[in-house]
N, C-alpha and C positions, 0 to 999 in steps of 0.2 A: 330587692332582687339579689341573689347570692352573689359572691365578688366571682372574678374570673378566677383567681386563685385555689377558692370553693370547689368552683365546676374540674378544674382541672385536677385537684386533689380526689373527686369522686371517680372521675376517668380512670384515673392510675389505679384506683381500687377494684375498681371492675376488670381491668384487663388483668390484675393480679388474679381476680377470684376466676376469670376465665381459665388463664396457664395451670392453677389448680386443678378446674376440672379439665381440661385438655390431659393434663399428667396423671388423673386418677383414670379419667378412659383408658390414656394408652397401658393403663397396670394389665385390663382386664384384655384386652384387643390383642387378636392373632398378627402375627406378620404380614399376612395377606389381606387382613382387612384394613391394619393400619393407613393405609395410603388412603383411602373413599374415609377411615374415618376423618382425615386431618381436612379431606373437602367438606364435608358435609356438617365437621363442627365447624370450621371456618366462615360457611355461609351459615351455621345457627346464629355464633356470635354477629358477623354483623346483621342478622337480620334482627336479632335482641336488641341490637343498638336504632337500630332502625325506628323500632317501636316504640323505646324508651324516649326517641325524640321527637317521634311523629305521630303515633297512638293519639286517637280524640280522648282517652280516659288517663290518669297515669298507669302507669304498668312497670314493676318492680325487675330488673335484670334477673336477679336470682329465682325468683318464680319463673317466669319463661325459662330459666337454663334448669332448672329443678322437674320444669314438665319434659325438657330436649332428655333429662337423663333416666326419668322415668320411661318415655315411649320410644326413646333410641332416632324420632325421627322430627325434623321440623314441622311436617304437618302435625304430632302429636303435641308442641311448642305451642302453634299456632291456635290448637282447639282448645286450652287453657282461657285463651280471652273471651271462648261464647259468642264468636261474629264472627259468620260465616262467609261476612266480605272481607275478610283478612283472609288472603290468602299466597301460598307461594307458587310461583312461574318458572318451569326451568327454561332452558336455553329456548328447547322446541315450542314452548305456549306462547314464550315473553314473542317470537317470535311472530306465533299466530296473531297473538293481540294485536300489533305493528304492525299489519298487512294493512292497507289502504280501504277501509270499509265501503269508497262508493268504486272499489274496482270489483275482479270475477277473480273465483277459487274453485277449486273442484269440492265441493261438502252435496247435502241432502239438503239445505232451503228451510231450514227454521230461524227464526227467533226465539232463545232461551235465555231464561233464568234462573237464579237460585230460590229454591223455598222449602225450606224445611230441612236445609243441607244438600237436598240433592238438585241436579237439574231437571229444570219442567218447564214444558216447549210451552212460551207465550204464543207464539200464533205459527203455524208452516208460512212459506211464502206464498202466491199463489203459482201456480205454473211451473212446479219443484218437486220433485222426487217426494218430500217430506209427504206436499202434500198429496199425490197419488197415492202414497202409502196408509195414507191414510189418518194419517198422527194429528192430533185436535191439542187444541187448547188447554192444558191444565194437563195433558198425557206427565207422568213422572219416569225418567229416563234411570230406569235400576241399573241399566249394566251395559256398558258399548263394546262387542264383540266380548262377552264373554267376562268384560270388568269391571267389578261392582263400583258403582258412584257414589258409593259411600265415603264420605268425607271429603271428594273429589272435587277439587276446585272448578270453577267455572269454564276456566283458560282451556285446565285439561280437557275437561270434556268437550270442548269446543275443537279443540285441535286433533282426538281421538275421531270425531265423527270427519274432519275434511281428510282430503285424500285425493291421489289421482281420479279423475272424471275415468268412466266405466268399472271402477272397483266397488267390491261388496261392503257393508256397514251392516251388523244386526245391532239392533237394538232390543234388550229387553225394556216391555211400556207396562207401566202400572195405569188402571185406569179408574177408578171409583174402587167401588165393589170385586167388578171385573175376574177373573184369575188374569195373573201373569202370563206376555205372550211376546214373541220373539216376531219384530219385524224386520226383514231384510231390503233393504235400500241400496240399487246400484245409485254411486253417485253420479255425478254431471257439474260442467262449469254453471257455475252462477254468479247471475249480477244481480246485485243487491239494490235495490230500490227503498228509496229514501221519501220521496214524494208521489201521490197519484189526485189528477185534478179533474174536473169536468163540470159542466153546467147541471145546476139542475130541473131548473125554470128558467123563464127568460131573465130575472133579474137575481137568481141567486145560485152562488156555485160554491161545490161540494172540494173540499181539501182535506187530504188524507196524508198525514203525518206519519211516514211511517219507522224511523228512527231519527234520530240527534247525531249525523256524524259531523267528518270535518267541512261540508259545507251544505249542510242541510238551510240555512238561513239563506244562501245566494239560491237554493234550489226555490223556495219559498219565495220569496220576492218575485221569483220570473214567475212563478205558478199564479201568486197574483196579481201581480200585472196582468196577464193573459187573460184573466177571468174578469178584473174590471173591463179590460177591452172588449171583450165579448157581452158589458151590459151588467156586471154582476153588483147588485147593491148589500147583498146579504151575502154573507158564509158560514158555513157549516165546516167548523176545522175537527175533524177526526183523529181522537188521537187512543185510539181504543187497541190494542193488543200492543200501543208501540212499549218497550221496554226502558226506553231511557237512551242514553249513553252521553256524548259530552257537553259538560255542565254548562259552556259559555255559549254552544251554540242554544240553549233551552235560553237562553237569556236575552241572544239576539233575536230570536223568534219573536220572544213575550217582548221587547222593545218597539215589533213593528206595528202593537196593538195597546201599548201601556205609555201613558205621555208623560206620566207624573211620577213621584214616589220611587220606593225602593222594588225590584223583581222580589228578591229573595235574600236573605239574613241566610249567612253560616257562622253556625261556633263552635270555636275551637277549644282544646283542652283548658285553655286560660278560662273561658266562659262568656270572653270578649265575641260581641254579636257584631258581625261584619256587613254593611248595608251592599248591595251588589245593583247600581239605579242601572236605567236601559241605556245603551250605547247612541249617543248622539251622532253617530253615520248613518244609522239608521231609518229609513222612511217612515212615517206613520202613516198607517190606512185607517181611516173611518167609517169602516166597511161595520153597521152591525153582524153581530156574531154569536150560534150556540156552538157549545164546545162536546164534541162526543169524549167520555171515559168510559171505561170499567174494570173489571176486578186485573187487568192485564195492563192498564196505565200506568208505569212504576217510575219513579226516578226523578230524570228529567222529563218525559210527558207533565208529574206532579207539580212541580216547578211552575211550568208554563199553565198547568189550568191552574193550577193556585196564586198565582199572578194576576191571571185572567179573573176568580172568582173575586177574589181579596178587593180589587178594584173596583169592583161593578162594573166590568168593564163585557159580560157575557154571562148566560145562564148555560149552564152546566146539565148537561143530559146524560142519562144512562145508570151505571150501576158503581159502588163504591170503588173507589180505586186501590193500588195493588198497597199502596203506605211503606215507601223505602224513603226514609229519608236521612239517610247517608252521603257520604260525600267519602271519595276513596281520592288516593294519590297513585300515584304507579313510581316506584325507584326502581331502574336497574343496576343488579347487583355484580359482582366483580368477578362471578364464577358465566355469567351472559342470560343468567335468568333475571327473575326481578319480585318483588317484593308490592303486592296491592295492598294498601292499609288504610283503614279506614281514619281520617284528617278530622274529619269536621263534621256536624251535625248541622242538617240546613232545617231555619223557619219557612212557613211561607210571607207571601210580601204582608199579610194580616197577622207576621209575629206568630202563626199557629204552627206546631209540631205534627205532623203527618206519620212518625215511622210507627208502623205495625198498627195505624189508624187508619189512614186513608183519607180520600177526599170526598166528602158524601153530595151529589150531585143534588142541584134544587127541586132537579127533577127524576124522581128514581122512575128508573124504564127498564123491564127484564126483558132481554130475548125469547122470543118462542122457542119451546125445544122443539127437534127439529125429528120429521118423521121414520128415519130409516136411521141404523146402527152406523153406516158409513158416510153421513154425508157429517161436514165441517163444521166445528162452532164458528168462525173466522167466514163473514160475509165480506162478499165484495160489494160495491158501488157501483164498478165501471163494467163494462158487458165481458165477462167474460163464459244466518247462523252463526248466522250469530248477532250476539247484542252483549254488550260491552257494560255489564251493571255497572263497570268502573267507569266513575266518574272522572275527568282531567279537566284541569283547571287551564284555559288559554288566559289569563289578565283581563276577565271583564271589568269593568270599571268599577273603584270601589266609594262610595259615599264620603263626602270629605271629613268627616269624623274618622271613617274607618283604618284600622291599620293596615299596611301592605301585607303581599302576602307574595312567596316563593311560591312560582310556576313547579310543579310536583310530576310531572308529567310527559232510580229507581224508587120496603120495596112493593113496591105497590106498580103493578100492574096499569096497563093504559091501554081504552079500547079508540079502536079506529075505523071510520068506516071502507064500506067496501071500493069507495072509489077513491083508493090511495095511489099518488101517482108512480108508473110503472118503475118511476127510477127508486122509488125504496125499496122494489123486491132483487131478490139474487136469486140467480140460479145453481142450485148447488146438486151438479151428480142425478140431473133431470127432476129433481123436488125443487118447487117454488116455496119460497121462505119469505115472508114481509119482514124486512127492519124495521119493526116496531119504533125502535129507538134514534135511527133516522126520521121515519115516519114522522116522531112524537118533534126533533128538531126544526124539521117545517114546517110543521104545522106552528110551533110559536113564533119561528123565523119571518113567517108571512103574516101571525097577527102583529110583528113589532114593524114590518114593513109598510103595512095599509092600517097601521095605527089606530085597530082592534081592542080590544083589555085582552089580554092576556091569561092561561088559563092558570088555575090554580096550582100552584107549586106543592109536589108531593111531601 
């Protein structure tokens, strides 16, 4: 390990090569720009520094300040590393981030993520502007009010679409093939919903996961409680369009159903693999259990069904999953933005790598496409914006091998017959739609219950 002496000696060299280029900028810089440059390299250097000690890969000071002086801007710093969950926050996103995800804000009722650099709506909410307007599942968001989401960080985008309740949002939506088309969205207060539960037969009941905020696990507990009091021996946990967001609640979750073994391994730039076991406050239910995914499960959803799968602990239904398997920190930085960087790379509790993989369920189930141009990918269950890919670390428990760690702080077909019960279909926009892929969940649900064989894994 290098001496303290070492590390200090390389400091001083660095803030040397910083005041260099600080003095070569100001050679070229007008009067009037100098003052925004002395901010803006200010927050490059510490955010170089940031990286250099927190980055999952190493990463070279001089490269980062060589990209700052080529693109003139941190975001073009940031696009050097090729992860697009590295990203910067000024005052107004760091700020959006921080809002309280299970209160109301005035936005349009999506779930977004990144993919492919830009954002793309994992699911609208139901009963939300988003989704009156129409915007489905995998819509790619080109441009908010006219500005491009190109290389646009998450936060931004996120913070660009809320706004005072009764004001306008357009969004330009890429859709497949599609041409380009301009939706306009007044906004409205929303409350955010974390959980939705109900019976589905007399002895099994349906739970839908629908983000990892700050107390998604106490929502969960009471949701099941409820549903064994109401008779429930089987559950169906849903975790299909959810996006992810904080890592320790995905752990308290996967703790109310994993009694043994590690959740989930993160490693960090050492390579050192960190065991992360289930939290011993925790209830265990021994409720059997299939787990709904698909292409929209990203993050922490992955986490909790790869816990779940790893274990034997549940069969896995639907379609592959979204494969983030990153682990981001949040620092706020000293100008009142903040700095998301990706820390660690997480296994699942089966030691497997999931990112840009996915989680391949046991049993792959594809949704029906659906008959009319305007009805929802995104089925509901029950009769009827954001999503935080950054991950935050609360102090789940760590394996006693494991080092500490500093709080910092994502196809085969199946037929059924016609008397599938009314609760797998959804009504969407006067078209009936079967959830196949619920469908296909009770139906194994009730051979593991009246201890049936089970049908064949696709």
């Amino acid at each position: 390990m290098p001496s303290l002496k070492a590390s200090v000696k390389k400091y001083v060299v660095f803030v040397l090569v910083l005041v260099c280029v600080v003095m070569a900028f100001e050679g070229h810089a007008s009067d009037e720009s100098k003052n925004m440059l002395h901010s803006d390299f200010d927050t490059a250097m510490e955010i170089a520094l940031l990286i250099r000690l927190q980055y999952v890969d190493p990463v070279r000071v001089t490269d980062l300040l060589s990209a700052y002086m080529e693109t003139n801007t941190i975001e073009g710093m940031l696009e050097s590393l090729n992860d697009q969950y590295t990203q910067y926050m000024d005052r107004e996103a760091y700020q959006t981030y921080r809002e309280d995800v299970t209160g109301t804000y005035g936005g349009i009722g999506i779930h977004v993520g990144l993919r492919n650099g830009r954002p793309t709506v994992i699911a609208p909410m139901p009963d939300t502007p988003a989704m009156r307007a129409g915007l489905a599942s995998g819509d790619v968001i080109v441009a908010i009010d006219g500005k491009s989401t190109e290389n646009m960080s998450l936060e931004e985008a996120v913070s660009l679409m809320k706004g005072p309740e009764s004001t306008l949002v357009v969004l330009t939506i890429s859709r497949g093939d599609e041409p380009l088309r301009d939706v306009e969205i007044v906004r409205a207060q929303i409350t955010i919903p974390v959980v939705d539960y109900l019976m589905l037969e007399d002895d099994i009941g349906y739970l839908g996961l629908i983000t990892f905020s700050a107390d998604t696990a106490q929502q969960v507990q009471r949701a099941l409680d409820d549903l064994i009091s109401q008779g429930a021996k089987g559950l169906v946990l849903d975790l299909r369009w959810n996006g992810g967001g904080l890592f320790d609640q995905a752990v308290r979750v996967a703790s109310m159903f994993v009694d043994h073994g590690p959740i989930v391994y993160r490693v960090g730039r050492d390579g050192i693999r960190s065991a992360y076991n289930r939290y011993s406050d925790v209830p265990i239910y021994d409720l059997e259990m299939i787990v709904l995914v698909n292409e929209w499960s990203a993050s922490s959803s992955e986490i909790l069904a790869g816990a779940l799968k790893d274990s034997n602990r549940a069969y896995l239904v639907g379609t592959r999953t979204f494969g983030k398997g990153l682990v981001q920190g949040v620092f706020p930085l000293s100008n009142g933005g903040a700095l998301s960087v990706t820390t660690d790379r997480y296994l699942t509790a089966g030691g497997h790598s999931i990112h840009e993989v996915g989680i391949t369920p046991h049993y792959v189930v594809e949704l029906p496409e659906f008959p009319t141009e305007q009805e929802q990918d995104q089925l509901s269950v029950s009769t009827p914006e954001d999503s935080d890919q950054i991950e935050e670390l609360e102090d789940p428990p760590l394996a006693d091998d494991a080092a500490d760690e500093t709080e910092t702080g994502l196809e085969d077909s199946a037929d059924f017959s016609d008397g599938a019960d009314d609760s797998v279909v959804a009504e969407l926009d006067g078209a009936t739609v079967q959830d196949t892929q619920l469908a296909k969940a009770v139906e194994i649900l009730r051979s593991i219950l009246d201890g049936q064989e089970l049908p064949a894994a696709s």
